[in-house]
C-alpha positions in Angstrom: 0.0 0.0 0.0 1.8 3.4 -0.9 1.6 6.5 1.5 -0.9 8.3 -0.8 -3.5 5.8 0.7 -2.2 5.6 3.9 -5.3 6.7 7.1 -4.6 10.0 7.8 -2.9 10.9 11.2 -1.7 13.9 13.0 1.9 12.9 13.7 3.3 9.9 11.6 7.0 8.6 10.9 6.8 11.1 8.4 6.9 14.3 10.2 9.4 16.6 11.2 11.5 14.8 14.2 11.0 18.1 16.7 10.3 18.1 20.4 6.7 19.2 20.0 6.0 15.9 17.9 7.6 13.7 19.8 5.9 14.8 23.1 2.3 14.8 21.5 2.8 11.5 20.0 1.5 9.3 22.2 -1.6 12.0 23.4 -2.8 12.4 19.5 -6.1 10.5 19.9 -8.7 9.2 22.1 -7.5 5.5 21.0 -3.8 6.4 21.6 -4.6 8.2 25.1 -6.2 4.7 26.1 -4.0 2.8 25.3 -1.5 4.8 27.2 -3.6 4.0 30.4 -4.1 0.5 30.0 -0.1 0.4 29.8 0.1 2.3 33.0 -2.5 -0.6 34.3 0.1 -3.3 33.1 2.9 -1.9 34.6 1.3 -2.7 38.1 2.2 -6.6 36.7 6.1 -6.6 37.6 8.1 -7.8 35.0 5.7 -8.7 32.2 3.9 -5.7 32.4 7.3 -3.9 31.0 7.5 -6.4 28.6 3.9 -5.9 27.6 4.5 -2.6 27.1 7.4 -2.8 25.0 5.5 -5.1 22.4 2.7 -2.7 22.4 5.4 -0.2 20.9 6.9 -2.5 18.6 3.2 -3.5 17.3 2.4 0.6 17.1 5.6 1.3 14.9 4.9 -2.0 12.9 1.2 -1.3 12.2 2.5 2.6 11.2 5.1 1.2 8.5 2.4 -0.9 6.9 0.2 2.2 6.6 -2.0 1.3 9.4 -3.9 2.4 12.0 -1.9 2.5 14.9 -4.2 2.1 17.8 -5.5 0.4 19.6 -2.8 -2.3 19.8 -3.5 -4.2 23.2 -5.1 -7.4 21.5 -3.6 -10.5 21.3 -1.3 -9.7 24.9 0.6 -13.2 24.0 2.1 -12.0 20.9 2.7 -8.6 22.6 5.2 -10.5 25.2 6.5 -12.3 22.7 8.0 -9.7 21.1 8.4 -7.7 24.0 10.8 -10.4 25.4 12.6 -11.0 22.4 13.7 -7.6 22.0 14.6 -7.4 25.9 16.7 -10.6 24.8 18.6 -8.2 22.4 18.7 -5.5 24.8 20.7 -7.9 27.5 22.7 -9.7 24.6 24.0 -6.0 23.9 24.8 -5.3 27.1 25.9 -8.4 29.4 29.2 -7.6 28.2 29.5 -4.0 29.5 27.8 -5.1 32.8 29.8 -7.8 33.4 32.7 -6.1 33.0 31.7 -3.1 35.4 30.8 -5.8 37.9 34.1 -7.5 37.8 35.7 -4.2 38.2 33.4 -3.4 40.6 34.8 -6.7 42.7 38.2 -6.2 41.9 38.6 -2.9 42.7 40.1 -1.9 39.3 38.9 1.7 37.8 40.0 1.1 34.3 38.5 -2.2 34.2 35.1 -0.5 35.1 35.8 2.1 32.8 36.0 -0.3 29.5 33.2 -1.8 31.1 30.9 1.3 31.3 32.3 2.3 28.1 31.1 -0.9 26.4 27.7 -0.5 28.0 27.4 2.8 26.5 28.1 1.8 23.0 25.6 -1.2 23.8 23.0 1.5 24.9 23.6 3.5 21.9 23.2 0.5 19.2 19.9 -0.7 20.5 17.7 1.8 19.0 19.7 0.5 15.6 17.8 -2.7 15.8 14.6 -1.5 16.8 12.7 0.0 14.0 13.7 -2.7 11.5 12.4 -5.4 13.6 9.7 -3.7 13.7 8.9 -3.8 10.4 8.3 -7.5 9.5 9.0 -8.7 12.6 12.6 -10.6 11.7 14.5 -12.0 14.6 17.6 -11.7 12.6 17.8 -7.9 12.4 17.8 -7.9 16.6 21.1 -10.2 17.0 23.7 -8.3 15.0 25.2 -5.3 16.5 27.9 -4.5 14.3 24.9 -3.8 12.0 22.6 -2.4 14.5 25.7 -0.1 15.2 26.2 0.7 11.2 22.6 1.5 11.0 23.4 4.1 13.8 25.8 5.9 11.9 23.8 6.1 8.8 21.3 8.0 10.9 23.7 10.7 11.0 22.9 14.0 12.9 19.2 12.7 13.0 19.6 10.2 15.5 22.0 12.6 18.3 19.0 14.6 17.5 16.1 11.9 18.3 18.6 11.1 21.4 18.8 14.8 22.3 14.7 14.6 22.6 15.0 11.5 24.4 17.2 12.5 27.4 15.0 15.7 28.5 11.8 14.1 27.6 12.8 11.2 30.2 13.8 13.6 33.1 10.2 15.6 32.2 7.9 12.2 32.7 10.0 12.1 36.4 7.4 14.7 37.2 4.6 11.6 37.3 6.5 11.1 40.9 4.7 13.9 42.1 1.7 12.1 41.6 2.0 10.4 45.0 4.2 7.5 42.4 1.1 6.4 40.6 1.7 9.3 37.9 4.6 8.0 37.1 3.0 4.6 35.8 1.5 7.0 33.0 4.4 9.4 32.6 6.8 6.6 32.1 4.5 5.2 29.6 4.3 8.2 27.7 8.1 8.7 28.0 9.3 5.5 26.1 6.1 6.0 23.4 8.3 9.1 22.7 11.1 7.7 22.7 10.0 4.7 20.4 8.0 7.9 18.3 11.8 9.5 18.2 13.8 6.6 17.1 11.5 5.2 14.5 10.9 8.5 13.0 15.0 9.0 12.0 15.2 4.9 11.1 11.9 4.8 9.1 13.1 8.0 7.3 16.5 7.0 6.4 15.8 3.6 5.2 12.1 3.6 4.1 10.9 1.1 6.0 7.3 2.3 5.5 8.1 1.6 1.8 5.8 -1.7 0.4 
């Protein structure tokens, strides 16, 4: 299906990557507003109510690549932890390493061994978003294992993704605010927080490489 037939929406992967978008992304519509509570609901589930939530994301960006309608994306909760734990899988293949190694410095009181160790969680940190979007696209396990290319992918971003991260930093210190909330907030706020995130990331990936393309 090409974009010209596409459901119209107020923000889509296709709009400008700014700090307005990216905060009003998840708040566009009464279905998308929803589905942020029921996420705040599931994160009262320890565990697999963060993993719920992360396949909601993945289905969100997947349904908005095939010209979908985003929301609402909280049937079929098995095949949202599914993929919510298969991409946590990636997330702690990425970064073991890095931990590890901080650990084990950690132990041994050695502050250079920490220091590769940090450094290597970093660069783990910073390659996850390069696996993301394109697993979100048709759902291929094989794009979330390699992060050579996953790191490649990063650097083809270019300036765009420093700037999605550069949106992502502030917008997570602004959803601490749900604290104030007696804690509760923060079930919603953090909800909202990685939505933008997920809004940010996929935006500069599904630009770059046309992963909305047919």
């Amino acid at each position: 299906m090409g974009r010209e037939h596409r459901p119209p929406m107020t923000i889509s992967l296709r709009e400008p990557l700014t700090l307005t978008n990216s905060l009003r992304f998840p708040v566009q519509s009464a279905a998308s507003r929803r589905d942020l509570w029921i996420g705040a609901l599931w994160l009262l589930v320890p565990v697999v109510g963060w993993l719920m939530n992360m396949g909601h994301r993945i289905r969100v960006v997947h349904r908005m690549h095939r010209g979908e309608a985003p929301w609402p994306a909280w049937g079929e909760p098995l095949e949202l932890l599914e993929h919510g734990a298969v991409t946590f899988l990636g997330m702690a293949y990425y970064g073991w390493p890095g931990v590890g190694l901080m650990a084990l410095g950690g132990w041994l009181r050695s502050p250079w061994l920490f220091g590769v160790g940090f450094a290597m969680w970093l660069l783990a940190v910073i390659a996850i978003p390069g696996y993301m979007s394109h697993y979100c696209r048709a759902y291929d396990r094989r794009e979330i294992f390699d992060p050579f290319r996953a790191l490649r992918r990063v650097s083809q971003g270019g300036r765009a993704y420093w700037k999605a991260w550069s949106i992502v930093v502030p917008t997570m210190l602004l959803s601490f605010l749900g604290l104030l909330g007696f804690g509760v907030g923060f079930l919603y706020t953090s909800v909202w927080f990685w939505q933008c995130a997920a809004f940010s990331f996929a935006t500069v990936f599904t630009q770059r490489f046309d992963l909305d393309e047919p």
